[in-house]
BATI-842679 format. One line per field, with one value per residue (C-alpha): x, y, z; residue number from 1; chain. Coordinates in nm, 4 decimals. Layout:
BEGIN
x <- (X / ...)
y <- (Y / ...)
z <- (Z / ...)
num <- (NUM / ...)
chaine <- (A / ...)
***
This chain:
BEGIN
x <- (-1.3267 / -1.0404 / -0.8990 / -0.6802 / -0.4863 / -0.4320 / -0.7080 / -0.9967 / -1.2555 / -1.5597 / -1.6294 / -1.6494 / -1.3868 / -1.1923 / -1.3773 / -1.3037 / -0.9255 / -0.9475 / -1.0685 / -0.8151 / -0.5363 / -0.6925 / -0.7018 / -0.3609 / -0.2290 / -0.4122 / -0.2907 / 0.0537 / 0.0295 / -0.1542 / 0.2041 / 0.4465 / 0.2439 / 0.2208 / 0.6115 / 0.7809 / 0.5526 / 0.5431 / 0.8436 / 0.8070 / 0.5641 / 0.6555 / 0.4183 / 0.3485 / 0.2327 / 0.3804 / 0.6974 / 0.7131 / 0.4167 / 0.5513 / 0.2308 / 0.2139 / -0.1767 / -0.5074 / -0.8603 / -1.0992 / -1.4235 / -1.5935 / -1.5246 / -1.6639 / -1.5063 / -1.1669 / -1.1439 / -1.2473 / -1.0945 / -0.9037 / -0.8285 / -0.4821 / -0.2945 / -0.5609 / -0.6448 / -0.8846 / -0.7301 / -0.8149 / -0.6834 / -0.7329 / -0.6643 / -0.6902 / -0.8247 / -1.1938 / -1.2159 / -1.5057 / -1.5312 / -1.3423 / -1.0865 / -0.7338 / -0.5360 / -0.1288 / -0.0195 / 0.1493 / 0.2695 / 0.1693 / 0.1461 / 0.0714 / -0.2712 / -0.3665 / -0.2713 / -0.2572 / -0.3016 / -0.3898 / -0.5225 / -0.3244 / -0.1920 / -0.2366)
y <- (6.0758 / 5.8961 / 5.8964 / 5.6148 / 5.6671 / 5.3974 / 5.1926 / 5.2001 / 5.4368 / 5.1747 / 4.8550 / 4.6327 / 4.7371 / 4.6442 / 4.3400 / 4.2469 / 4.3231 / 4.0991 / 3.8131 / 3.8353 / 3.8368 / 3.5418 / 3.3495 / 3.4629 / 3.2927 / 2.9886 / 2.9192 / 2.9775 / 2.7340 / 2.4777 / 2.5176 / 2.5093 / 2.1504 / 2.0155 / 2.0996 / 2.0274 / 1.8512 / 1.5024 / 1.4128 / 1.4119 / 1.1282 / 0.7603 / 0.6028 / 0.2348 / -0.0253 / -0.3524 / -0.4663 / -0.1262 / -0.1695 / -0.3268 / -0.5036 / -0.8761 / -0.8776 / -0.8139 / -0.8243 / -0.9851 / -0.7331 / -0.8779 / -1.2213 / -1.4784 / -1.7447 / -1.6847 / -1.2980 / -1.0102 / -0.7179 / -0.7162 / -0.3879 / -0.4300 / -0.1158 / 0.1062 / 0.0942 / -0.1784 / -0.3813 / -0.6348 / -0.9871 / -1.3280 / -1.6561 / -2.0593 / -2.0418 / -2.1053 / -1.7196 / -1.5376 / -1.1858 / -1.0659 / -1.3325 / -1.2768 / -1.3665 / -1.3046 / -1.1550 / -1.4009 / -1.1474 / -0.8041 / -0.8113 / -0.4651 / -0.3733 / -0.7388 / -0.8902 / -1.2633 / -1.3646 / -1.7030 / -1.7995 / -1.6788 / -1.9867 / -1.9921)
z <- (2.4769 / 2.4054 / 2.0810 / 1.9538 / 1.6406 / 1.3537 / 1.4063 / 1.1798 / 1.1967 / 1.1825 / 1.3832 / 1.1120 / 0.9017 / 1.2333 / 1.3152 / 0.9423 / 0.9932 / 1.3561 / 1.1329 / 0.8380 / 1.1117 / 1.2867 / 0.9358 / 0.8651 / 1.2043 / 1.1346 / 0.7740 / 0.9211 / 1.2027 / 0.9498 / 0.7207 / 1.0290 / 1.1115 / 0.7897 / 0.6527 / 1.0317 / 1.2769 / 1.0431 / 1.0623 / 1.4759 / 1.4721 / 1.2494 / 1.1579 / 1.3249 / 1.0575 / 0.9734 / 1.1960 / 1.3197 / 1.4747 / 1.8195 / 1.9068 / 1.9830 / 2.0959 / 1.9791 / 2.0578 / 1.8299 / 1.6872 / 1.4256 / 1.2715 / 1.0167 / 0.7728 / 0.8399 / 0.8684 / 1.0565 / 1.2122 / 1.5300 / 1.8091 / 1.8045 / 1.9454 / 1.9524 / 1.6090 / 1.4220 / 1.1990 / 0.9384 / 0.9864 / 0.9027 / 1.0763 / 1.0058 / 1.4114 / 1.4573 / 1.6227 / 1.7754 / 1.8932 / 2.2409 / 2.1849 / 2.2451 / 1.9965 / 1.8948 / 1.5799 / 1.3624 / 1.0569 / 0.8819 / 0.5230 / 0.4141 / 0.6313 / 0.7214 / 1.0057 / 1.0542 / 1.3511 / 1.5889 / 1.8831 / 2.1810 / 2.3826 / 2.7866)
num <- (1 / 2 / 3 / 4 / 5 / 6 / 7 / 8 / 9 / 10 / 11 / 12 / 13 / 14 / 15 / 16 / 17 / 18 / 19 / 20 / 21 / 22 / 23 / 24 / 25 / 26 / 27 / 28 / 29 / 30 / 31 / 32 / 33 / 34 / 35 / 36 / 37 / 38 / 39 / 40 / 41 / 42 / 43 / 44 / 45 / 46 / 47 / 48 / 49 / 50 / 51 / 52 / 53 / 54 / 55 / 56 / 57 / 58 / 59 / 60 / 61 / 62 / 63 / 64 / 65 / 66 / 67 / 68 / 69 / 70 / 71 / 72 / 73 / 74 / 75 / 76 / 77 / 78 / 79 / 80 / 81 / 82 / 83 / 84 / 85 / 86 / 87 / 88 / 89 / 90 / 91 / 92 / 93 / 94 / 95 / 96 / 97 / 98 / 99 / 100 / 101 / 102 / 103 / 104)
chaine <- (A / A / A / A / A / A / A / A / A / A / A / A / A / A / A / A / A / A / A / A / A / A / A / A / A / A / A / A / A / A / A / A / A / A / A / A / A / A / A / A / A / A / A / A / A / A / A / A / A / A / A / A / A / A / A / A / A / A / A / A / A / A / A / A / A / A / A / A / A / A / A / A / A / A / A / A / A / A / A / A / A / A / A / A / A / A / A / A / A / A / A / A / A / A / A / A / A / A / A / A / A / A / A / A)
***
């Protein structure tokens, strides 16, 4: 039999040292991501968010959320609105959107 030298001499003192490792290259990918990878992606809210359309979702008494981008949103409008509108976004203030009905 082959013998291999510098490995353990049980299997779960190596299947215990497979594991550690395996944690080890996690944690380090986890810190690469969080200290270098954020900067890679802005984030899109307010002006930045380059969106001039939504969808409406949900809606009653002058508010509701929207699927503007992707992403749900909560907005409010002087427009009698309904859900699967269309409707154009007016201004962001902070995470509400206010928006009105889209014309043509």
């Amino acid at each position: 039999m082959i013998e291999i030298t510098g490995l353990p001499d049980h299997p779960l003192r190596l299947a215990g040292y497979a594991l550690l490792i395996g944690f080890a290259v996690v944690g380090v990918a986890k810190i690469y991501g969080l200290l270098f990878m954020r900067w890679r992606t802005p984030f899109r809210v307010g002006t930045d968010m380059n969106v001039q359309h939504a969808e409406v979702v949900e809606w009653a008494n002058g508010e509701g959320y929207v699927n503007a981008g992707g992403e749900l949103w909560h907005a409010t409008s002087k427009d009698t609105l309904s859900p699967g509108d269309e409707v154009a976004i007016a201004t962001v203030s902070g995470l509400t959107l206010s928006v009105k009905r889209k014309s043509g």
